[in-house]
Every structure is written in C-alpha cells, then in structure tokens.
PyMOL CGO cylinders between C-alpha atoms (Angstrom):
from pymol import cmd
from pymol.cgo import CYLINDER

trace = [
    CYLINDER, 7.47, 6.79, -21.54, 3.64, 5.78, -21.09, 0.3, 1, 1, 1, 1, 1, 1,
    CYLINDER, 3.64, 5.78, -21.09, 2.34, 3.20, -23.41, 0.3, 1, 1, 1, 1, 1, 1,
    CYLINDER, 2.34, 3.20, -23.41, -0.77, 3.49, -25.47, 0.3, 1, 1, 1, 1, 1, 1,
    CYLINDER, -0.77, 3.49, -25.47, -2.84, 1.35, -24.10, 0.3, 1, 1, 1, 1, 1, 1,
    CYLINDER, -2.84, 1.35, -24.10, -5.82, 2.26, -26.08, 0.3, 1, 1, 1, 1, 1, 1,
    CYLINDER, -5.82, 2.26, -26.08, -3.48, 1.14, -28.66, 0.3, 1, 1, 1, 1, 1, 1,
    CYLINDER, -3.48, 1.14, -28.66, -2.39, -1.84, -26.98, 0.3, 1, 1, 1, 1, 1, 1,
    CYLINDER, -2.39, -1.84, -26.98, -5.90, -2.70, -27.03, 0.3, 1, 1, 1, 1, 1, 1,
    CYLINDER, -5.90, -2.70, -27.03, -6.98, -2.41, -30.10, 0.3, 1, 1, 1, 1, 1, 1,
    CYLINDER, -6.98, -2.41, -30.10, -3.63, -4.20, -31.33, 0.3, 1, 1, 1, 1, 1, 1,
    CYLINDER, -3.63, -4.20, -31.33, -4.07, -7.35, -29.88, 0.3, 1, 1, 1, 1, 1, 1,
    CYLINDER, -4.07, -7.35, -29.88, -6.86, -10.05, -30.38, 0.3, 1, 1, 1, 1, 1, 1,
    CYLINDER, -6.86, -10.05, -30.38, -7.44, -10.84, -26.63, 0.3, 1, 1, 1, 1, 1, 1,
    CYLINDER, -7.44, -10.84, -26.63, -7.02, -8.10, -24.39, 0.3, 1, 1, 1, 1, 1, 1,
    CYLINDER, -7.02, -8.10, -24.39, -4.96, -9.48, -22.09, 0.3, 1, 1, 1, 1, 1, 1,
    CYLINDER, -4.96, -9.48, -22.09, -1.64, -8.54, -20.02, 0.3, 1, 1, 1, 1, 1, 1,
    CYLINDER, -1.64, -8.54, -20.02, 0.92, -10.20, -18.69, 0.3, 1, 1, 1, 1, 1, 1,
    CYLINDER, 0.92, -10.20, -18.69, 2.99, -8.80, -15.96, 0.3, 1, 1, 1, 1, 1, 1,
    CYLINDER, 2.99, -8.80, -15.96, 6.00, -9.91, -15.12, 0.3, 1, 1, 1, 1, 1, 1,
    CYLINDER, 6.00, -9.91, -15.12, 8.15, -7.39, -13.71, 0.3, 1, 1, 1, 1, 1, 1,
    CYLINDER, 8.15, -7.39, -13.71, 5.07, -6.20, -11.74, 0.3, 1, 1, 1, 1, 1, 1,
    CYLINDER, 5.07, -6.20, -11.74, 5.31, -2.57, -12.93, 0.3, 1, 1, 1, 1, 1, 1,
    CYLINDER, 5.31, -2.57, -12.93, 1.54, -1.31, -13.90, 0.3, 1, 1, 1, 1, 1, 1,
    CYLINDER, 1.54, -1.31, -13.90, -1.02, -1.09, -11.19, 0.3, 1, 1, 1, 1, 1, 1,
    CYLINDER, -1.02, -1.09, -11.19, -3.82, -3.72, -11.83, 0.3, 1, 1, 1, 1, 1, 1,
    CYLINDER, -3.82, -3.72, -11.83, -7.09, -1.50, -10.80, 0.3, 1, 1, 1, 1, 1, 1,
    CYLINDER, -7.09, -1.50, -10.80, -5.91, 0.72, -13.89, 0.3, 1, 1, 1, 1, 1, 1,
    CYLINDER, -5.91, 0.72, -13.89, -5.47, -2.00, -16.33, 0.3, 1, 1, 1, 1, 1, 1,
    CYLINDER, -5.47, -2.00, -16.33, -8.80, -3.28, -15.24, 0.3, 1, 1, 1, 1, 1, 1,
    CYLINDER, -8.80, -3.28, -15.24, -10.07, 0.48, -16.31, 0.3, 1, 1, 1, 1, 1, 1,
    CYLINDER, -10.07, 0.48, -16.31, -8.55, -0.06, -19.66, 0.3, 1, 1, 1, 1, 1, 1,
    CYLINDER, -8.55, -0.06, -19.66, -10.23, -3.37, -20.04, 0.3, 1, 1, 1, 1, 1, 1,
    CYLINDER, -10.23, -3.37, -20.04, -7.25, -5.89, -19.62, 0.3, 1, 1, 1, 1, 1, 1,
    CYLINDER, -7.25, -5.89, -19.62, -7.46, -9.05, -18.39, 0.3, 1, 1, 1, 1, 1, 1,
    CYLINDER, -7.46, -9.05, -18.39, -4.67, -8.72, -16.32, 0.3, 1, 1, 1, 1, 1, 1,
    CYLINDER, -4.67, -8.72, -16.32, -2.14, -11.42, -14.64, 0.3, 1, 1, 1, 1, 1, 1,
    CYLINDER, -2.14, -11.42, -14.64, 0.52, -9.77, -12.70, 0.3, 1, 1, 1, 1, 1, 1,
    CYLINDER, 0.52, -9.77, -12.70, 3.80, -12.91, -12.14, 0.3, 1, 1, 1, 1, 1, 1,
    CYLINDER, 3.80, -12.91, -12.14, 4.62, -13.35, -8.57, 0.3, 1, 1, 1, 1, 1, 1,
    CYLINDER, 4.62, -13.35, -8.57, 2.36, -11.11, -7.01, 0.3, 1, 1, 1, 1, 1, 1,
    CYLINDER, 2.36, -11.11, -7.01, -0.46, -12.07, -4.06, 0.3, 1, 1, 1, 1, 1, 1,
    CYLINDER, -0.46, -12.07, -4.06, -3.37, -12.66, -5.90, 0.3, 1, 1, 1, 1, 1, 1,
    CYLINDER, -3.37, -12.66, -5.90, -6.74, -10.55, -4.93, 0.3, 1, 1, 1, 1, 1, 1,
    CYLINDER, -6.74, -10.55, -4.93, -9.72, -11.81, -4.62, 0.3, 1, 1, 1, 1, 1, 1,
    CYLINDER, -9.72, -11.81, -4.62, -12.94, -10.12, -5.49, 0.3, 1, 1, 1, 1, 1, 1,
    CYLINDER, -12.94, -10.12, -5.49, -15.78, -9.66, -3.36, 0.3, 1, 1, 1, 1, 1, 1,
]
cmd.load_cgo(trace, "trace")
C-alpha cells in the first residue's frame, strides 16, 4: 500500500513528516514538498 501523498499534502496545514520508523526515502519526500525529519537517522547536510 502507497500513500497519497498528494493527499497527505493537501490534508495537513504544515507539510511536514515525521519519520520514525525510517521507512520513506527523504530525497522523495523532498520531491513531494515535505519538510521531512526522519528519528534516529544521520542527519545530511546540504551543500
């Protein structure tokens, strides 16, 4: 099952994600627009 997340988006006032079983890749939820925060994963820093 894939989520909507053109739905998702829409839904919620702030697009923003939380991730905390680490499952969704975070260069794809930056494509959707997310603000994303994945828990307990090595953060990456932008160049």
């Amino acid at each position: 099952r894939s989520p909507d997340f053109d739905q998702i988006k829409t839904d919620l006032k702030q697009p923003v994600i939380f991730d905390g079983r680490n499952i969704y890749n975070p260069d794809v939820m930056e494509q959707f627009g997310f603000t994303y925060y994945s828990i307990g994963r090595r953060t990456r820093h932008k160049k």
